[in-house]
N, C-alpha and C positions, 0 to 999 in steps of 0.2 A: 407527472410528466408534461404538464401543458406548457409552463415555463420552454421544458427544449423543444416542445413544436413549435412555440411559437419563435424561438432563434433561430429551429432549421425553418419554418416558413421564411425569415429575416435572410436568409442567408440566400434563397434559391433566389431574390433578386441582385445578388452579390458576387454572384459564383464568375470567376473570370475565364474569358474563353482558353484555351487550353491547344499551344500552338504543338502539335508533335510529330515527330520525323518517322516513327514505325507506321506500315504500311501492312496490309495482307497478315497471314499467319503470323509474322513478328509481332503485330498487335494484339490479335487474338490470344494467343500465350503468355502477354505481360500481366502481370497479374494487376501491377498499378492503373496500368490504362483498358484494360476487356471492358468493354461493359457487353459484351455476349448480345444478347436479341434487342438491347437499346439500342443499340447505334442505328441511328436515324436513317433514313433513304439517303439520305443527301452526304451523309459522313460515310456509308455504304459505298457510295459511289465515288468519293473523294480519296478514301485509303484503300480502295480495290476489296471490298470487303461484297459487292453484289456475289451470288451463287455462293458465300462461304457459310453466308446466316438463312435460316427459312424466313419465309417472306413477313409474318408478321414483325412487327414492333410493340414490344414490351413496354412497361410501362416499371421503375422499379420498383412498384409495389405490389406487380404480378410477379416480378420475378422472386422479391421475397417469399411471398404464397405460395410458389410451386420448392419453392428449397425450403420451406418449412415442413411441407408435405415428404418432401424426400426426405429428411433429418427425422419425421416421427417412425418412418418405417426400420427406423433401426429403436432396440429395443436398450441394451447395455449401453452405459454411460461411455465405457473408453469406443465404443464405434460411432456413438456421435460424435466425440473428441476426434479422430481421424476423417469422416465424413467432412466437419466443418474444418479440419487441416486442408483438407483435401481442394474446399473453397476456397478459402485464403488462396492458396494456390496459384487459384484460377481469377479472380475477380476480387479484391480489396473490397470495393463500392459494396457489394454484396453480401460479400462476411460479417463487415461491420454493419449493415443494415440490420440485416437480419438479427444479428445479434442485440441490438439495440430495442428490437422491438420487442424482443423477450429477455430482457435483461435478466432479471432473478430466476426465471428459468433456466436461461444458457451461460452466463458466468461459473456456476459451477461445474460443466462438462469442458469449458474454455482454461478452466482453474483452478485454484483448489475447489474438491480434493481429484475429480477425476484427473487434473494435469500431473498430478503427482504418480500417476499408474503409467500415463503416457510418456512420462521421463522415466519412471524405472524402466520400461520396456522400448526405448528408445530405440535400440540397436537394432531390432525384430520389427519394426515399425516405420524406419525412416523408408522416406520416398525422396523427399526434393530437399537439398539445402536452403537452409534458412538463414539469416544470422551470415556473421561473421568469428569464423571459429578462428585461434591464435595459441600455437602450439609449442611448451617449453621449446619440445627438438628441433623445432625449426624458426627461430627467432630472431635468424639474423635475417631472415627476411620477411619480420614485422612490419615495418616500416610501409615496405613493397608493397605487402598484401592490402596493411589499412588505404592505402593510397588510393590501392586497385578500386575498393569496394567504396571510397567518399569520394574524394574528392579528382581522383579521373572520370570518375561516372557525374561529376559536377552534381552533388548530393548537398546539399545544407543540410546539418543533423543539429536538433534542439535537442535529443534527449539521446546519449548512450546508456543502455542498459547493462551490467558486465556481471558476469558470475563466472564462479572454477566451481562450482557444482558441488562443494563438502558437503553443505545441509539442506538439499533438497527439500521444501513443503516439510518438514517434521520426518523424514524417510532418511534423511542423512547422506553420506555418498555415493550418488550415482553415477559418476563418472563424467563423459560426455555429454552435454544436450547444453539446453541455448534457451534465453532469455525471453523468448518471442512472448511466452501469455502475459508476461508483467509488460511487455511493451504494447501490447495488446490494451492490457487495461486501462493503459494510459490517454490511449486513442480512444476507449468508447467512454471513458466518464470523464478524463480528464482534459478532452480536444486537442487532444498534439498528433498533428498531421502525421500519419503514418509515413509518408514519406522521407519524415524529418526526424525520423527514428533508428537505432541501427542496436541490433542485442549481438552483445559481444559473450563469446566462450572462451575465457582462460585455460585451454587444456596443459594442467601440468601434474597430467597423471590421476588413478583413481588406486587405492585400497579395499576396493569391493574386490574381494577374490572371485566372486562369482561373474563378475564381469569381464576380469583378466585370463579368467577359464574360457568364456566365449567366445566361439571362433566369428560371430557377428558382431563382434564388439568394434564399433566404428571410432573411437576413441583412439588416444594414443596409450599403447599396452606399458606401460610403467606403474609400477610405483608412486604413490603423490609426493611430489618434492616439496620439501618444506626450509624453513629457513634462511639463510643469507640469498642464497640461490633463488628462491623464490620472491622473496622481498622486490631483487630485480628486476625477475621478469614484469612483475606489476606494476613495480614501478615505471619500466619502459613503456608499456600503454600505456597508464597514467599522460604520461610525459607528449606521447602522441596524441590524447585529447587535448591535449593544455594548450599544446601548439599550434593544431589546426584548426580547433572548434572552443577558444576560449569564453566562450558566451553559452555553451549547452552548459545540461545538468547529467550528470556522472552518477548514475545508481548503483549502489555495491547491492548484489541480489545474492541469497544463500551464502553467505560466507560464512565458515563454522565462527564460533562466539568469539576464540580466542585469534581470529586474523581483523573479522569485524568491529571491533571498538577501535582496534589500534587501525587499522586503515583508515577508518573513518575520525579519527584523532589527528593522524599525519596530515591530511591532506587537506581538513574542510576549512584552513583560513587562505589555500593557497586556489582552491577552484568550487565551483557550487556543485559540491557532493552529499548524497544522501543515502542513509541506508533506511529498507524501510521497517527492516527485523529488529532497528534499534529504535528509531526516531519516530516512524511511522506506527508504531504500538505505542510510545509513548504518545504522541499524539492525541490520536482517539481516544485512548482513556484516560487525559485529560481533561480532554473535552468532557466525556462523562462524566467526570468526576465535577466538573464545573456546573454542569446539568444538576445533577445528584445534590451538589451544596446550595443551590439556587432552589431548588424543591426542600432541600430538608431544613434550612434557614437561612433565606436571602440575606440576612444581616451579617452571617457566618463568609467567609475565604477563604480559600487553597493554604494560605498561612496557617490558619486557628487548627486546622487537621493535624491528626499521629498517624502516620501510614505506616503498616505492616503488610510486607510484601514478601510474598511464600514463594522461593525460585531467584536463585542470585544469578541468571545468566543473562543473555542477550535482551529478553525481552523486557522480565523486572528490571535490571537496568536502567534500560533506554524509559522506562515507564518513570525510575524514582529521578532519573536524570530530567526528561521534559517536565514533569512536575517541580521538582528543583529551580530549573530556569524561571516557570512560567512566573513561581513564586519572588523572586529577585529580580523581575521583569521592574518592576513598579519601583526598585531600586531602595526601598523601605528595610529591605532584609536582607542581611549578606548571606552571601553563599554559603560560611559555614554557619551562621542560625539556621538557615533555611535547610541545608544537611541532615541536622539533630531532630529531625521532624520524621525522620525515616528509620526503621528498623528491618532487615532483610535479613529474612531464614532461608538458608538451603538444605539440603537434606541432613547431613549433623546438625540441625539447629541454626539459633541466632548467628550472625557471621558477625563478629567481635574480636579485637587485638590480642592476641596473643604475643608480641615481643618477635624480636628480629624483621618485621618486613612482614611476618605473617598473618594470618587470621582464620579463623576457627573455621572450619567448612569449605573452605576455598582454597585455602592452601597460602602460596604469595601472592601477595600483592604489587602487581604493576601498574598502579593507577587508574585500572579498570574500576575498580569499586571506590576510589580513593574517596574522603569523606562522608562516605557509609557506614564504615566499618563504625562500629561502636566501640567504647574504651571498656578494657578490664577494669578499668577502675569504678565503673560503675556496678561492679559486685560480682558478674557473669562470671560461672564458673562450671566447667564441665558441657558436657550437648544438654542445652536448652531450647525444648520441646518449642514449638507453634503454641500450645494450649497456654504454655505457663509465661510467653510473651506477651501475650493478649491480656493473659491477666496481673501481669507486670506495667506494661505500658498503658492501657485502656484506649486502644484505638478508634478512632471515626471511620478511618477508611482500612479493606481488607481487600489486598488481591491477592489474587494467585495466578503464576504462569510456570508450574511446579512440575505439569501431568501427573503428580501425586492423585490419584483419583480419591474421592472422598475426603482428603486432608481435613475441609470445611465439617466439621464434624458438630453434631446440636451443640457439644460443651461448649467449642469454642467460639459456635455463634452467640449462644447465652451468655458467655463470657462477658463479648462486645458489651452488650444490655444490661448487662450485672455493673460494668465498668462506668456505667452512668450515661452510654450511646443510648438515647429513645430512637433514634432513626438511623442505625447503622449502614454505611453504602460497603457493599459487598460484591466483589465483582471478580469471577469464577471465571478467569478467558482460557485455561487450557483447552487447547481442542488436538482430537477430533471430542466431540461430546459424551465419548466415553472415559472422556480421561478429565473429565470437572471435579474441581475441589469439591464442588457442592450441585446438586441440581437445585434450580430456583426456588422448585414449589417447595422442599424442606427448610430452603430459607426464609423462605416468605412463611412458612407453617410454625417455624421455631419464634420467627417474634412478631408474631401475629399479625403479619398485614405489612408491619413497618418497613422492613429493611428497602431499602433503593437500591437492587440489583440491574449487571447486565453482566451479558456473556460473550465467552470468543468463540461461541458456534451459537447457529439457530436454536432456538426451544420457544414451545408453544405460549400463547398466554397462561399465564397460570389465573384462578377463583380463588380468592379467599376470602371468609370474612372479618371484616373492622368493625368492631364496636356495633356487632350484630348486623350488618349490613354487608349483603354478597357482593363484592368488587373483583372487577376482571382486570392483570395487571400485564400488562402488555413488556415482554422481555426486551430488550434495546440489546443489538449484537456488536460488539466492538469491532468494526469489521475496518481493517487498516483501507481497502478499500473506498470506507467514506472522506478520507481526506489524505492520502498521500499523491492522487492524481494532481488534486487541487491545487497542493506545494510546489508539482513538481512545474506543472503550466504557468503557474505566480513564478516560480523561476525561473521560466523560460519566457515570460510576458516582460517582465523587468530586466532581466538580462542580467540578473545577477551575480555579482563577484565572490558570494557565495550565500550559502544558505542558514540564517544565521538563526539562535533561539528565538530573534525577538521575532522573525518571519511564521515559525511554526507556532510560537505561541498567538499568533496574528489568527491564525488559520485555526488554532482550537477554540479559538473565542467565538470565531464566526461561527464555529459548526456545533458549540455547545448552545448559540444565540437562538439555531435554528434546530435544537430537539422540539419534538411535540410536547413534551412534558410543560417546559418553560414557554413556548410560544400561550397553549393553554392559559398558563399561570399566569401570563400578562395579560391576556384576553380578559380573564375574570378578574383578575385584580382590579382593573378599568372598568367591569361592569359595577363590580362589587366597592366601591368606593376603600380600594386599595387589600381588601381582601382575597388572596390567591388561593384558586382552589385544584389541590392534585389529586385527579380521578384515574389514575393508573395509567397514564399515558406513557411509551416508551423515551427513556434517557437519552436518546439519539433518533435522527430518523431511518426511515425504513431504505434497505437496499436498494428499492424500488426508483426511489429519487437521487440517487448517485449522482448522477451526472448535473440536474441542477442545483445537489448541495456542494459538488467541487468547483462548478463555477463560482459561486458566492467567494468559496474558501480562496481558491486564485485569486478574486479584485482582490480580500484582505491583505493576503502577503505579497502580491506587486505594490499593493500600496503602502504596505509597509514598507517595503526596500526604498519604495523612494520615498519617504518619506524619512529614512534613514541613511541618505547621500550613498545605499550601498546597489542603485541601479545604475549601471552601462546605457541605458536607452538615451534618446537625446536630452542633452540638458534643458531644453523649455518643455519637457512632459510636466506636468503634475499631477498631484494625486488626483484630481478630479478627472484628468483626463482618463485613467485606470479603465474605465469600467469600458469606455466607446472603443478601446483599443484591445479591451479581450471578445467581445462581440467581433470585433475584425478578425482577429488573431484563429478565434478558436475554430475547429475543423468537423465538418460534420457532413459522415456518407450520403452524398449526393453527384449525381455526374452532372459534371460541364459538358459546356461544348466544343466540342474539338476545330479546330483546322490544322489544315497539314500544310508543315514547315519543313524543310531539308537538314532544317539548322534548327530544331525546335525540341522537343523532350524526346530522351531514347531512354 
């Protein structure tokens, strides 16, 4: 974390004063502008705030101290999740502090998984609106509302965040609730001014009967509308970012599999849209997998691999798609070469042509999977197993995002190994971490040391030994986290027309450059007169450093955009200039100093 002290020290001599029109109680209660016991003598007496505060002045890294102290005395994860709602609330500057200083401690009660508890129990739990909610049945005054809440309030918004709530965190339909922790995370790893943020709720109905049963259900009580109908509504917001705020970036958040491809299909050459259940998984575990081929043979590339991928929905997907791109990036390989390099099992097995439009396990095809699908003509006949693909095809790389628990089973790791893979890369992201194809240390146990794992939840380092020597092998967590902040601030640094492969594969280069693993390996290569040496270092870095591995990622894909005529910023930017203009750009909890304007921020 030295890197971001040393920005936020950067920045506290940058900070501009801060001209505002609320005065007394109306300041106190903004959450944007409180800053509670900071407010100086002199701002005390300028906004009528003498006799409202007690006489000291805080410092805010007392005031984090003492809200750290209140946040331990609650013991369950969802009453620290309401606690620091409770903050937010009250003081921005604060939230995000506090939060920042315990990052991998309090991201998970900010997010998954405790957020996933505080959306299902949304309704039992609200206190203060958040967000901007947008409701089938009342739609004709869409328009009205978005106005209300941007641009009459004279709001700049860099980032909307939008969900209709079908696949809630892995929990599926919860009806009601709102976007805020993913915009949230935006702001503490990825630097987008919380200001310049707005999470949007699509209510267009829920089919949790258990919520339409509840007489607290703050939702709109329907049925989910689907279809033509629905198409619209979406599209009508849509249409209202495009117009007002044609320069943010547009996040589809939870959308079940089968609205999320196609949304994110329709829309991403017409505005800089992202989804991160598709794009943002594939990402990261490209990057991994970029790591993973950099340790197991530098001379090896994302081309030379056979990937077998367990789970044909959203996430394998969006995984065998970034991968696809990354590989045709370099323009060496088309598309459909680059395709044939993939095989995707879902639960009847391999997914393969069947004749009319269909394919084996998935039913029709609408271009979701379109050049995945493998030909019957290559022999597949009947449900063919995960075990007897592996042993058909002889894969390098193995994921899963299947929640088949145990699928990864010794056969089919030996398989790999049998198949003539010495260094199999393996990578188990179902989560929550009861539901992994495989745990590490069985992987790491079945091929002795060798395989290059990581996973989509935490797990400890695993000991094994190599060639009679005990090695500690440190897990790397694919955690979308480490880089869709980073895409989304590069999109919103360059002002991008949209968000294109070559941007994300920009951003998986950076963040596979900066694993421990390969940092390592270049360290020692350079000692060792080109010889690289891998002592179990983790295939990505740690949570811990989020926030300075998404700045990095941001300069790559701004500088990618412009260096690809596809940035809006001025045209004498250049990519050099990238890096001085996200140090400006980027936003980091600290108070300014106020005066008072009539005509200044409300």
């Amino acid at each position: 974390m030295a890197a971001n002290r040393a920005l936020t020290e950067t920045r506290k001599h940058t900070l501009p004063i801060l001209r505002v029109a609320l005065r007394g109680e109306s300041l106190l209660t903004h959450p944007r502008f409180n800053k509670g016991t900071s407010f100086t003598h002199k701002e005390r007496k300028e906004f009528g705030l003498t006799g409202r505060l007690p006489s000291r002045v805080n410092t805010l890294d007392e005031q984090v101290t003492r809200a750290y102290e209140q946040l331990n005395s609650r013991t369950e994860p969802i009453r620290k999740n309401t606690f620091l709602q409770s903050l937010k609330d009250q003081n921005w500057i604060l939230y995000y502090a506090l939060i920042a200083r315990h990052l991998k401690e309090l991201v998970p009660i900010i997010y998954t998984p405790t957020q996933a508890q505080a959306i299902a129990e949304y309704s039992h739990l609200f206190r203060r609106s958040g967000g901007l909610y947008l409701t089938m049945g009342d739609q004709e005054t869409m328009e009205e509302d978005f106005l209300n809440q941007t641009v009459k309030e004279r709001n700049e918004i860099d980032l909307v965040v939008c969900t209709d709530a079908e696949a809630i965190l892995g929990i599926g339909d919860q009806g009601v609730g709102i976007s805020t922790a993913k915009s949230a995370m935006y702001t503490l790893i990825g630097g987008i001014d919380p200001a310049r943020c707005l999470s949007v709720m699509l209510d267009v109905g829920t089919d949790n009967q258990k919520l339409l049963n509840d007489e607290l259900y703050v939702g709109w009580k329907h049925s989910r509308v689907r279809g033509e109908e629905y198409d619209q509504f979406v599209d009508k917001f849509i249409q209202l970012v495009r117009k007002y705020y044609p320069h943010c970036v547009l996040h589809f958040e939870d959308f079940a599999a089968k609205n999320a491809y196609r949304l994110l299909m329709r829309y991403r050459k017409d505005h800089a849209v992202f989804n991160d259940d598709i794009q943002g998984t594939g990402a990261v575990t490209l990057a991994g997998i970029m790591s993973a081929i950099g340790i197991a043979n530098p001379s090896s590339t994302i081309a030379s691999q056979r990937y077998v991928i367990l789970g044909a929905g959203s996430a394998g997907l969006g995984i065998a798609t970034q991968v696809r791109d990354a590989i045709t990036a370099s323009g060496k390989v088309s598309k459909e070469e680059a395709s044939d390099k993939f095989w995707l099992v879902d639960r009847e097995g391999l997914v393969y042509d069947i004749g009319g439009g269909m394919a084996k396990g998935v039913g029709e095809v609408k271009g979701r999977l379109e050049g995945f699908v493998r030909s019957a003509k290559e022999g597949w006949e009947g449900n063919v197993g995960l075990l007897d693909v592996v042993k058909e095809v002889k894969p390098t790389v193995l994921i899963g995002c299947s929640t088949a628990a145990g699928a990864f089973t010794k056969e089919v790791i030996e398989a790999m190994v049998d198949g003539g893979c010495e260094r199999p890369i393996v990578f188990p992201l179902s989560n929550p971490s009861n539901l992994v194809e495989a745990k590490p240390e069985d992987i790491l146990k079945w091929t002795k040391g060798k395989a290059l794992v990581a996973t989509g939840s935490p797990f400890p380092p695993v000991k094994v030994k190599i060639d009679g020597e005990e090695k500690e092998i440190i897990i790397a967590e694919c955690n979308n986290a480490l880089i869709y902040p980073g895409l989304g601030f590069g999109a919103v640094l360059s002002q991008a027309k949209e968000i294109t492969d070559r941007m994300i594969v920009a951003g998986a280069n950076r963040l596979a450059e900066l694993s421990p693993a390969i940092r390592k390996q270049v360290a020692t290569s350079k000692a060792n007169d080109g010889e690289g040496d891998y002592s179990g270092q983790a295939l990505l870095p740690d949570f811990r450093e989020a926030p300075k591995i998404n700045f990095e990622i941001a300069v790559a894909v701004a500088e990618q955009a412009v260096r690809d005529g596809n940035s809006t910023m001025s045209k004498d930017v250049r990519v050099e200039d990238v890096r001085e203009r996200a140090k400006e750009k980027v936003w980091v909890p600290l108070y300014c100093e106020y005066e008072y304007d009539p005509n200044g921020l409300s």
